[in-house]
C-alpha atoms as one frame of an Amber mdcrd trajectory, in Angstrom:
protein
   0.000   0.000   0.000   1.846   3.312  -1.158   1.233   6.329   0.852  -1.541
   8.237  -0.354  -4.022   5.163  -0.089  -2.407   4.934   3.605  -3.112   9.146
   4.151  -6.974   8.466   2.485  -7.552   6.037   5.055  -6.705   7.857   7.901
  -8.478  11.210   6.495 -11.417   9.129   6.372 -10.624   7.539   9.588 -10.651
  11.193  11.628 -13.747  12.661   9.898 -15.285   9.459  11.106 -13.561   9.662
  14.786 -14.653  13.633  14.941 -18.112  12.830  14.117 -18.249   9.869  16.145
 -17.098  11.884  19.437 -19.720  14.997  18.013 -22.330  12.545  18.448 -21.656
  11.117  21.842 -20.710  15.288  22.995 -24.599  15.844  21.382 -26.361  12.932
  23.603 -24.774  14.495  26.785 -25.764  17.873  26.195 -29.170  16.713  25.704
 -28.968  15.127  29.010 -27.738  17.581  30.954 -30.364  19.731  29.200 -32.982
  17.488  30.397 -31.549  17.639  34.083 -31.098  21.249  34.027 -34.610  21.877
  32.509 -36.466  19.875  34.712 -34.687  22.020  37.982 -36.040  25.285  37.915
 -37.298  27.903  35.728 -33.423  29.178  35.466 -32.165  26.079  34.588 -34.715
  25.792  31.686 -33.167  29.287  30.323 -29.750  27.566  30.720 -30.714  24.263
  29.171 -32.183  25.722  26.070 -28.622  28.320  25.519 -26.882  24.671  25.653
 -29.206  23.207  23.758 -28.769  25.812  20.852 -24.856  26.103  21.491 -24.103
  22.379  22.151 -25.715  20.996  18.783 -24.532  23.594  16.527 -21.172  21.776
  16.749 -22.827  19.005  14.496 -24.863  21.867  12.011 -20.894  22.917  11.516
 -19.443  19.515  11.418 -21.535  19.050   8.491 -20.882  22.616   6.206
């Protein structure tokens, strides 16, 4: 295997690793946004700011 099949391998390797690690970052914002939202009227204010913050990191993943 000659280099550049090696370096298109592991390209495709990261941009799966980054979106694999996006993903799991995604699920525990959602989480905590559930905890948070289910606390008080000042932790739904917070939860929906990490909410909007937290899963624009996939929306930019993807441009």
């Amino acid at each position: 295997m000659d280099d550049t099949d090696q370096d298109a391998k592991d390209s495709k390797s990261k941009i799966w690793d980054i979106r694999e690690r996006a993903f799991a970052f995604l699920v525990r914002i959602i989480k905590v946004s559930q905890y948070l939202e289910r606390r008080s009227d000042v932790g739904r204010s917070l939860s929906l700011q990490l909410l909007r913050s937290g899963t624009s990191v996939g929306a930019n993943l993807e441009e």
